[in-house]
N, C-alpha and C positions, 0 to 999 in steps of 0.2 A: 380527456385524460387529465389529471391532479398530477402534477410536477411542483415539485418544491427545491429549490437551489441550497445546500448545504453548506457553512461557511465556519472556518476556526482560525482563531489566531493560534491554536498548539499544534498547528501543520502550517507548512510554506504556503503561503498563498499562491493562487494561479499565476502561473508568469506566459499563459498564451490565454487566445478566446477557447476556455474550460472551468469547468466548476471543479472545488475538492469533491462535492460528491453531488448526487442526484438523489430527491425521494421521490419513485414515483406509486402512485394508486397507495401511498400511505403503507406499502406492502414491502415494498424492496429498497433498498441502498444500494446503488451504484457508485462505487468508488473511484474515482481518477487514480491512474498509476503515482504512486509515490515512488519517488530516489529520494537520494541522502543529504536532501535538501534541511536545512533546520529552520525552526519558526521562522528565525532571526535573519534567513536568506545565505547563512553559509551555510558551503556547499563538504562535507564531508566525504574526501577522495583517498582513506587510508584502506585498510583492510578490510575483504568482501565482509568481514562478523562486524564491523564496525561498522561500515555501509547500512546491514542488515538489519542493524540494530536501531539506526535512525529510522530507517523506511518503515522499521514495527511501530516505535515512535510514532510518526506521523501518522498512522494509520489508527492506531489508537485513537491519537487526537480527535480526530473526524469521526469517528466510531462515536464517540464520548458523546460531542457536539450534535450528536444525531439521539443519543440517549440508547446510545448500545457498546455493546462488549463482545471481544473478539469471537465469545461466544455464535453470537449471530450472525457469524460468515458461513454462505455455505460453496462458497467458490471464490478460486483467488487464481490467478494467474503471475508466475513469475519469470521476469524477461532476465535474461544475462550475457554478460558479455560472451561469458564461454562455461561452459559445461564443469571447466576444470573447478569451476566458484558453487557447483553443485550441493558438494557435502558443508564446505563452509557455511552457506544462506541455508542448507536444507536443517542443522545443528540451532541457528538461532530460530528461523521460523517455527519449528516445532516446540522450542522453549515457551511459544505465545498459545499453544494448541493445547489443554489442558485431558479432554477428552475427543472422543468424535468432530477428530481435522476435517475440516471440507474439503469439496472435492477438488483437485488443483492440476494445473499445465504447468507444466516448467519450459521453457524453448530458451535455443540462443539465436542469439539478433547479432546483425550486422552491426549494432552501435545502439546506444541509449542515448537520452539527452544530456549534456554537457559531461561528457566520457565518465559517466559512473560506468559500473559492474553489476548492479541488481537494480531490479525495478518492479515493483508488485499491484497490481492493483485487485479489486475486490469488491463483490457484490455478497451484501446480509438481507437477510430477512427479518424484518418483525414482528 
């Protein structure tokens, strides 16, 4: 199996034993959940659209760094504190989805890492 570790400085770097993203067989992107982390390591804890809007951020970033565009998502998963943050993340998310969204989970969690509200991650194809 061909594994290639993915790495940007226009997303937070790993802050546990994980990569920003995976390529593997040169055919798919695996992307590590992003929160509202910035390049820069601050952590953005204001409103879920402002959360939401870094998390696309970062995702972008790693996207880019891999030589693709949100285009070539076909699955994303998104974790939240609570339901109630639904329509909020679900308004920006889709701002990033121009045609034909991938397929996607929404779930709420007991907790995210260092108490965000959203958290996404996402698997593209090339």
């Amino acid at each position: 199996m061909v594994r290639e570790r993915i790495s940007t400085t226009h997303a937070p770097g790993a802050i546990g034993p994980y990569s920003q993203a995976i390529r593997a067989e040169g055919k798919l992107l695996f992307l590590s959940g992003q929160i509202s982390l910035t390049p820069a390591g601050e952590l953005l804890k204001g409103d879920v659209k402002e959360q939401t809007t870094q998390v696309m951020s970062n995702i972008k970033g790693v996207l880019a760094e891999a030589g693709l565009t949100f285009a070539n998502i076909v699955k994303t998963t998104i974790f939240l504190s609570s339901m109630d943050h639904f329509s909020g993340v679900n308004e920006v998310y889709g701002s990033y989805f121009e045609s034909d969204p991938p397929a996607r989970s929404t779930v709420a969690v007991a907790g995210l890492p260092r108490g965000v509200d959203v958290e996404i991650e996402a698997i593209a194809l090339y």
